[in-house]
C-alpha positions in Angstrom: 23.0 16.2 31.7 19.5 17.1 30.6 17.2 15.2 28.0 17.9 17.3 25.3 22.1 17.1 25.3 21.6 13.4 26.0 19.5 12.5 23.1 21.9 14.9 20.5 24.8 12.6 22.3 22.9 9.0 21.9 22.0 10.5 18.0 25.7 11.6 17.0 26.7 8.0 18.3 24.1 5.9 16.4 23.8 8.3 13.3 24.8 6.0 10.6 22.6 3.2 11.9 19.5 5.2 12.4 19.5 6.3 8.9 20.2 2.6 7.7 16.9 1.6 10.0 15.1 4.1 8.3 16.2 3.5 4.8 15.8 -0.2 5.3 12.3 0.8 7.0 11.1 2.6 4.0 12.3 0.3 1.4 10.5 -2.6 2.9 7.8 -0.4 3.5 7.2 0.9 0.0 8.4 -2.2 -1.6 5.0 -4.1 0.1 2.6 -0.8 -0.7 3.3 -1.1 -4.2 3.3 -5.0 -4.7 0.0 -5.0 -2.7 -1.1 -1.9 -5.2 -0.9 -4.1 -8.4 -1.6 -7.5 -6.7 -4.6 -6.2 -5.0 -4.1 -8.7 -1.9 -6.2 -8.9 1.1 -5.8 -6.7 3.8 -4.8 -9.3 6.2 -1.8 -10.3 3.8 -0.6 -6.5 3.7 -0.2 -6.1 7.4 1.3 -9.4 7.6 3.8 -8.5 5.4 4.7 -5.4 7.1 4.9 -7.2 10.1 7.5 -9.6 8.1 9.6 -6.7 7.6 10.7 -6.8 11.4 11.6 -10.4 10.8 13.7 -9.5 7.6 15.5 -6.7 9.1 16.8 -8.7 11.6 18.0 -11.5 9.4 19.5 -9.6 7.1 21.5 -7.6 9.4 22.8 -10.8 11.1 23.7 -12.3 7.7 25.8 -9.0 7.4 27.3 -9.4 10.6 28.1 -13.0 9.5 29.4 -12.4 6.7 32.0 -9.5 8.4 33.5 -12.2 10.4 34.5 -14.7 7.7 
């Protein structure tokens, strides 16, 4: 199988989850740009935000997944 059929095979299988990643990705993403737009926080803050959004992606995922199983 070459590279190029197996990443159109790994795509087709994870479709619908890469395209929540990104959505999630560029809400969280433009949701910080704008609130450090009007805010006018330090630099620091805004990349420490963006960094949060790893740690919010993950949590709320797993509260979905949580909350499937009850």
């Amino acid at each position: 199988m070459s590279l190029t059929e197996t990443i159109r095979e790994h795509v087709r299988e994870h479709r619908s989850g890469m395209l929540t990643d990104l959505l999630f990705a560029l809400v969280w993403v433009t949701g910080v740009t704008v609130l450090f737009d009007v805010l006018n926080g330090p630099q620091w803050a805004y990349y420490l935000c963006l960094g949060a959004g790893v740690v919010a992606y993950y949590g709320f995922f797993a509260s979905l997944e949580a909350a499937r199983e009850q």
